[in-house]
LODO-369849 format. One record per atom (N, C-alpha, C): x, y, z. Coordinates in steps of 0.2 Angstrom, whole numbers, padded with zeros to 4 digits, always signed. Example, Ala and Ser with C-alpha at 12.3 -4.5 7.8 and 13.67 -1.06 7.14 Angstrom:
BEGIN
+0066-0028+0039;+0062-0022+0039;+0066-0016+0039;+0064-0011+0035;+0068-0005+0036;+0064+0000+0039;
// end
This chain:
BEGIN
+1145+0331+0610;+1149+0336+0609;+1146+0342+0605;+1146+0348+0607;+1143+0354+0601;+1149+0357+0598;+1147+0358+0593;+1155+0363+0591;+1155+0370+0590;+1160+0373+0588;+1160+0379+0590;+1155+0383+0586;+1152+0380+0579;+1146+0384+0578;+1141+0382+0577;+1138+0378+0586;+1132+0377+0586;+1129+0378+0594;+1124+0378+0595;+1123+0379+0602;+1117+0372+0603;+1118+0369+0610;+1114+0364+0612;+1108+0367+0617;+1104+0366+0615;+1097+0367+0619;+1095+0360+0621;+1095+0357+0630;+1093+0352+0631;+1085+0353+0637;+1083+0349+0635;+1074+0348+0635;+1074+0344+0642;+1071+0343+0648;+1071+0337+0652;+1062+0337+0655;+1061+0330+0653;+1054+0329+0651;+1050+0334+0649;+1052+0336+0643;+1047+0342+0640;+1048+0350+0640;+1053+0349+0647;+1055+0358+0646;+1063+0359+0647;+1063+0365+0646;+1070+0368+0641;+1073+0369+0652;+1078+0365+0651;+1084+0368+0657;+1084+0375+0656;+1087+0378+0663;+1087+0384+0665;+1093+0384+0663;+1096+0390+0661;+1105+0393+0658;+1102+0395+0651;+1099+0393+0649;+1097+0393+0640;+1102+0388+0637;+1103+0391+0630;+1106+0387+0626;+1116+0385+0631;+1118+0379+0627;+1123+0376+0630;+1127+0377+0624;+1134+0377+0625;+1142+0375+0622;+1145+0382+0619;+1151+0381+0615;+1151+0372+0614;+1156+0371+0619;+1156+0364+0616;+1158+0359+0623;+1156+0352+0622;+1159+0350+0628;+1154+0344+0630;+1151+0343+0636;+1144+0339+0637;+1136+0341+0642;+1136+0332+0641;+1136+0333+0648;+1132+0327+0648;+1124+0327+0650;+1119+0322+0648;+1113+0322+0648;+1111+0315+0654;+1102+0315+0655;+1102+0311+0658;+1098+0304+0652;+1101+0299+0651;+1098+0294+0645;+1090+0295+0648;+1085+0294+0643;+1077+0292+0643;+1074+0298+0647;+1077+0302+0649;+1076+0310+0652;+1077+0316+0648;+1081+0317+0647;+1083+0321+0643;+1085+0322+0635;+1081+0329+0634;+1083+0327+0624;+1087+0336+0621;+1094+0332+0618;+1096+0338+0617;+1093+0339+0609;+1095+0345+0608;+1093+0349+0601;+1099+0352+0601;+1104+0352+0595;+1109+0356+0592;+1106+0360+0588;+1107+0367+0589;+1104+0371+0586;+1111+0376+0580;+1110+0375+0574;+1116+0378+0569;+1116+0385+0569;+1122+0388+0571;+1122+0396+0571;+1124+0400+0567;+1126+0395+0561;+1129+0399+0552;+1124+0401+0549;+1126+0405+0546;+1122+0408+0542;+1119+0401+0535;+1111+0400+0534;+1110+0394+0530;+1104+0397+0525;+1104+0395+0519;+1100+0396+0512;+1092+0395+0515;+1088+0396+0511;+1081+0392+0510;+1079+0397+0503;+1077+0391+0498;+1075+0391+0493;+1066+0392+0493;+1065+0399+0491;+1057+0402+0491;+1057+0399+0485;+1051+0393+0483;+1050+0389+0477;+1048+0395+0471;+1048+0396+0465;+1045+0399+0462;+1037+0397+0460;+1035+0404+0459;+1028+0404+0460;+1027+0409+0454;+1018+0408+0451;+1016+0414+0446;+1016+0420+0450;+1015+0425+0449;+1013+0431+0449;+1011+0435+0447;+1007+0439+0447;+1003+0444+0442;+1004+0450+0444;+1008+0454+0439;+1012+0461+0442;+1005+0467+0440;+1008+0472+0444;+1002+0477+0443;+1000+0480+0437;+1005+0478+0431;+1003+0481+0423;+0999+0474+0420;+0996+0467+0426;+0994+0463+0423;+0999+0456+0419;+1005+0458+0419;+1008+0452+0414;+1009+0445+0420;+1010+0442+0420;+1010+0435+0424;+1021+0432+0421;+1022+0431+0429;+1028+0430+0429;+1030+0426+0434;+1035+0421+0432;+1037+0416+0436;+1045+0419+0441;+1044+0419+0448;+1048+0421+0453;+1051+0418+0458;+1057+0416+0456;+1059+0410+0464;+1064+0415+0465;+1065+0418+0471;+1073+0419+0476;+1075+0414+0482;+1081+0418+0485;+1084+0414+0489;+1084+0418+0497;+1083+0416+0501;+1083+0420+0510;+1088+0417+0513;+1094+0420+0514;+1097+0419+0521;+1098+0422+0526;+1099+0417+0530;+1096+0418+0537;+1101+0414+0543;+1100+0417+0548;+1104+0413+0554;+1100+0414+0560;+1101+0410+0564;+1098+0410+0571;+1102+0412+0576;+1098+0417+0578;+1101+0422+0585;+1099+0419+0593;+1094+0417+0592;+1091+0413+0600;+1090+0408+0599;+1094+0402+0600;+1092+0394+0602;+1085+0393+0604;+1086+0397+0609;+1079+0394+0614;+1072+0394+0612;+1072+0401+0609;+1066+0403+0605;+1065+0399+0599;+1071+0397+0596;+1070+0395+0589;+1069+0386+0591;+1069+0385+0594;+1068+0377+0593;+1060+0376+0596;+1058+0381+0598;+1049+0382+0601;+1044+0384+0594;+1049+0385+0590;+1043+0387+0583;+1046+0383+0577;+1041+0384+0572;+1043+0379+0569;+1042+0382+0561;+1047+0382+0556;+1050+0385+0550;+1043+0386+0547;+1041+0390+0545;+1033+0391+0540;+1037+0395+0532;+1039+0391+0529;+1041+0393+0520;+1035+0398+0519;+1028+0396+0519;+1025+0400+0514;+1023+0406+0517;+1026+0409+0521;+1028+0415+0526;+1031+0420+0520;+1038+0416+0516;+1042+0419+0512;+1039+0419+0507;+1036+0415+0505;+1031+0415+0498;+1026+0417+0498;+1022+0419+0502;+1016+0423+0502;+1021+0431+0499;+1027+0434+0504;+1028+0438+0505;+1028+0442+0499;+1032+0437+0496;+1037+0438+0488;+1030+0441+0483;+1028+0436+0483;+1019+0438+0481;+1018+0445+0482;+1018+0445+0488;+1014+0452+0490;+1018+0458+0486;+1025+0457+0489;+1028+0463+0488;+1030+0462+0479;+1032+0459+0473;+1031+0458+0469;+1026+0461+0466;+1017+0458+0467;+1013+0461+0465;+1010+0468+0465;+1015+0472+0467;+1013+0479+0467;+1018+0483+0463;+1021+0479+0458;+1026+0482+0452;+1026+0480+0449;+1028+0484+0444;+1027+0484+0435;+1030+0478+0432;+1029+0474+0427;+1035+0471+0426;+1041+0475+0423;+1043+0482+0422;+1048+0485+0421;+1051+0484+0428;+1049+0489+0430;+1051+0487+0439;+1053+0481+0441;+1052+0476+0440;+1053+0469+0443;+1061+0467+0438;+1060+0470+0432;+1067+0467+0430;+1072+0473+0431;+1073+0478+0432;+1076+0483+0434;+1078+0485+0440;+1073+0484+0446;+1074+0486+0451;+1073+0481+0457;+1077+0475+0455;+1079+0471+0461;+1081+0470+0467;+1086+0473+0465;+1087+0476+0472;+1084+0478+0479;+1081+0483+0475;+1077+0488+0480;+1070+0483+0482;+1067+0480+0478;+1063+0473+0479;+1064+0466+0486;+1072+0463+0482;+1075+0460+0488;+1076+0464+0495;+1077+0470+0494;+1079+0475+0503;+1071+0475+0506;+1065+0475+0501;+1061+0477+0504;+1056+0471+0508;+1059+0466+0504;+1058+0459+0507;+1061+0458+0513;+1067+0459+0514;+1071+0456+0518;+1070+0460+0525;+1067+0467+0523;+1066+0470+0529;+1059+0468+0534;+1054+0468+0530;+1048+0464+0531;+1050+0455+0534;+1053+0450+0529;+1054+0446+0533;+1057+0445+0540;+1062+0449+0541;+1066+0450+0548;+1060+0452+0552;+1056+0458+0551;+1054+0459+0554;+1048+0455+0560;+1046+0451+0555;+1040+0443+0555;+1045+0437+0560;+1051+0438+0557;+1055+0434+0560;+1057+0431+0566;+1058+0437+0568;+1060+0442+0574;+1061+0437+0581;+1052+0435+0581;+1049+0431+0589;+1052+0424+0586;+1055+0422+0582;+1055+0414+0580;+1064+0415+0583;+1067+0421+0585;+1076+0420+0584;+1080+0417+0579;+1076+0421+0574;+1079+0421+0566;+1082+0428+0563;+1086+0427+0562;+1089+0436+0559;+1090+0433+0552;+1086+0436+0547;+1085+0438+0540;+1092+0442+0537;+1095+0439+0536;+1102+0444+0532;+1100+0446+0525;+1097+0445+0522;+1098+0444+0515;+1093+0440+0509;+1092+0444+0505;+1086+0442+0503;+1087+0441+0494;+1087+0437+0489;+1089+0437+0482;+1086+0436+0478;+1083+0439+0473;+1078+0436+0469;+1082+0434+0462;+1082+0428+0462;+1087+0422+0459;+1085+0424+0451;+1079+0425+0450;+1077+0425+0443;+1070+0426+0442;+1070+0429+0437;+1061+0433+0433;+1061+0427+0425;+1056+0424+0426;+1055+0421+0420;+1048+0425+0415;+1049+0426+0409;+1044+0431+0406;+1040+0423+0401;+1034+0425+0401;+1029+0418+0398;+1033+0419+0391;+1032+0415+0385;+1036+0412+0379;+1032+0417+0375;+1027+0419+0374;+1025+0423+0370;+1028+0431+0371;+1028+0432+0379;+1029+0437+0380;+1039+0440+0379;+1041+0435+0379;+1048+0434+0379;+1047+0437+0368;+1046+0432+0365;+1047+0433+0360;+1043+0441+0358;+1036+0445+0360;+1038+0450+0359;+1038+0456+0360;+1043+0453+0366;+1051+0457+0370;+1057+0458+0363;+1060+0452+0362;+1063+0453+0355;+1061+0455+0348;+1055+0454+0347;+1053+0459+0340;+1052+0465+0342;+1050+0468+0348;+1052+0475+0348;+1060+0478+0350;+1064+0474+0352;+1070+0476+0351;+1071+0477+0343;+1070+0471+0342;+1074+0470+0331;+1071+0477+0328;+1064+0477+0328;+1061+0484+0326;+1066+0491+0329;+1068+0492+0334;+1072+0497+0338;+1078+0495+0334;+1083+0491+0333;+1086+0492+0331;+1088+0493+0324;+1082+0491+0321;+1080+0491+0312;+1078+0500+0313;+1077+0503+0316;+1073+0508+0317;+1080+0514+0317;+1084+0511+0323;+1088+0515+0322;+1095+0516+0317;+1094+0508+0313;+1098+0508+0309;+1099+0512+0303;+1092+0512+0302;+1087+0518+0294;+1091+0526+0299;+1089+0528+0304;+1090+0534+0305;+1097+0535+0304;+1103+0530+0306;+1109+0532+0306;+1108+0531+0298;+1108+0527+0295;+1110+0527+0286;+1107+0533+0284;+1102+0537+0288;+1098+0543+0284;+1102+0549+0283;+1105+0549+0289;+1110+0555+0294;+1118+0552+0288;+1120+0548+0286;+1126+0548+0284;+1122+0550+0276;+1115+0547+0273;+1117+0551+0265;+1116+0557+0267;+1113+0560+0272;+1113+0568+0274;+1117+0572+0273;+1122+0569+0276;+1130+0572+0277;+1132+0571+0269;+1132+0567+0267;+1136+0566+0260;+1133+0569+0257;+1126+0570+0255;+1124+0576+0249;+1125+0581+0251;+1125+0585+0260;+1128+0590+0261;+1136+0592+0258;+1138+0587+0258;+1147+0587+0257;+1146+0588+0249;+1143+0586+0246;+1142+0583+0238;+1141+0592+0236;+1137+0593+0239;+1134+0600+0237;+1139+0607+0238;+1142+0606+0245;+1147+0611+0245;+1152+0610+0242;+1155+0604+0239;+1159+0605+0235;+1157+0605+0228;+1151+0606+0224;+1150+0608+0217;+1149+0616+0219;+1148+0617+0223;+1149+0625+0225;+1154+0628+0223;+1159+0624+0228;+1165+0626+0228;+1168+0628+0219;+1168+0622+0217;+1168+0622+0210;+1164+0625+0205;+1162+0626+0204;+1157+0630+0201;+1159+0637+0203;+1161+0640+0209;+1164+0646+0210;+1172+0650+0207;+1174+0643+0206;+1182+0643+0205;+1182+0639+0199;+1184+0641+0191;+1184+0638+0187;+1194+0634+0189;+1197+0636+0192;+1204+0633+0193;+1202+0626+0196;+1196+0626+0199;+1197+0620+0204;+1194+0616+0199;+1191+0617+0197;+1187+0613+0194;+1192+0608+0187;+1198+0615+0185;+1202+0612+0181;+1207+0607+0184;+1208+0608+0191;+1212+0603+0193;+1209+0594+0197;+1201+0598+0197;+1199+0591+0196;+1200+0587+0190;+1198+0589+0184;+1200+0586+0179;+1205+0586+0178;+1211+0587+0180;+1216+0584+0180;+1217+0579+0185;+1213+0578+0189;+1214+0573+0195;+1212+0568+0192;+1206+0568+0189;+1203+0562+0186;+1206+0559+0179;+1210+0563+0175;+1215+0561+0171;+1221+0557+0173;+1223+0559+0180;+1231+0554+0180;+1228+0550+0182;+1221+0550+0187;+1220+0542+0192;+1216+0536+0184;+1214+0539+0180;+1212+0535+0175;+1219+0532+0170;+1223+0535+0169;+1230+0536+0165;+1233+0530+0169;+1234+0529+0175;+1239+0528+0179;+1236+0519+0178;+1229+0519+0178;+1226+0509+0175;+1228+0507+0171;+1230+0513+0164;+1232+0511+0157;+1240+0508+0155;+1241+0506+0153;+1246+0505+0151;+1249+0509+0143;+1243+0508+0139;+1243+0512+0133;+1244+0522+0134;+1244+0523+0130;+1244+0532+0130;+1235+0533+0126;+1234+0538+0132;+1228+0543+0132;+1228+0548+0130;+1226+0552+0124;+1225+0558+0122;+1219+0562+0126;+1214+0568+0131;+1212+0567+0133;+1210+0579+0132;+1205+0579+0128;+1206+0586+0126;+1204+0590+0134;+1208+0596+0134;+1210+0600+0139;+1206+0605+0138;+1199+0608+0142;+1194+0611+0141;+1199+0618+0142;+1197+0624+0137;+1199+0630+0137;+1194+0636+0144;
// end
């Protein structure tokens, strides 16, 4: 019995029956003569092993994606036979000609570039390439950590500029307001009267406090 999402391709002593692929349905065959092949028409994973690679700025990175893929011709596809390092050379190739900035940034455009290349390869085997993912960028241990010392510095870095720019502002503030003061002897007496009630107001006791002329 084949079911509805697969297609039988049957063989008799060595060659493929005329009609091409079968079902689904039910076929019957001839015993010790005939050999069927179920061929699956879902779309199905294959895991491109991770592999080093050496991107064009020279750093070394560990890269494994995912391909999926389905079969569009039974017939053609059960006369070839699956070649992985097809997908792994690829990866290679087309990785190896970007930056490691590039590689972690612009995946996307990476996975499209593969995926279009593989389908193309693919093609004569009656494999349609859907989709191509590059699962993960592993950076070596040395190079990871300094990844993170140059953030910490970036962020130590910009944290001194923001606290530069806030006592900026405040001696700025500091300074127009001694101005102000200094221009206006009233303001200046009502500061000191500001800072007499907020001192007064902790006391419980009575404050005598001379009142500048």
């Amino acid at each position: 019995v084949v079911q509805e999402y697969e297609r039988a391709v049957i063989m008799r002593l060595g060659r493929i029956l005329p009609g091409g692929a079968k079902g689904p349905g039910l076929f019957f065959i001839l015993p010790c003569v005939d050999m069927i092949i179920k061929v699956d028409l879902r779309t199905v994973t294959f895991d491109v092993p991770p592999q080093e690679i050496l991107t064009r700025d020279s750093v070394t990175v560990s890269v494994d994606a995912v391909v999926y893929f389905r079969i569009f011709n039974p017939v053609i596809s059960v006369t070839n036979v699956e070649n992985s390092r097809v997908s792994t050379q690829l990866l290679a190739a087309t990785t190896g000609t970007k930056t490691l900035q590039e590689i972690l940034s612009d995946r996307e455009n990476i996975s499209h570039s593969m995926q279009t290349h593989l389908d193309e390869g693919t093609d004569p085997w009656g494999v349609k390439v859907e989709r191509v993912e590059i699962k993960d960028v592993r950076l070596p241990v040395s190079m990871q950590r300094s990844m993170a010392a140059e953030a910490e510095a970036a962020r130590e870095a910009r944290a001194k500029i923001i606290s530069a720019e806030g006592e900026q502002k405040a001696s700025r503030s500091l300074k127009e307001a001694a101005d102000i003061i200094n221009q206006s002897p009233i303001a200046l007496q009502l500061r000191y009267l500001q800072t007499l009630t907020s001192i007064s107001a902790e006391k419980n006791s009575t404050i005598v406090f001379p009142i500048p002329s």
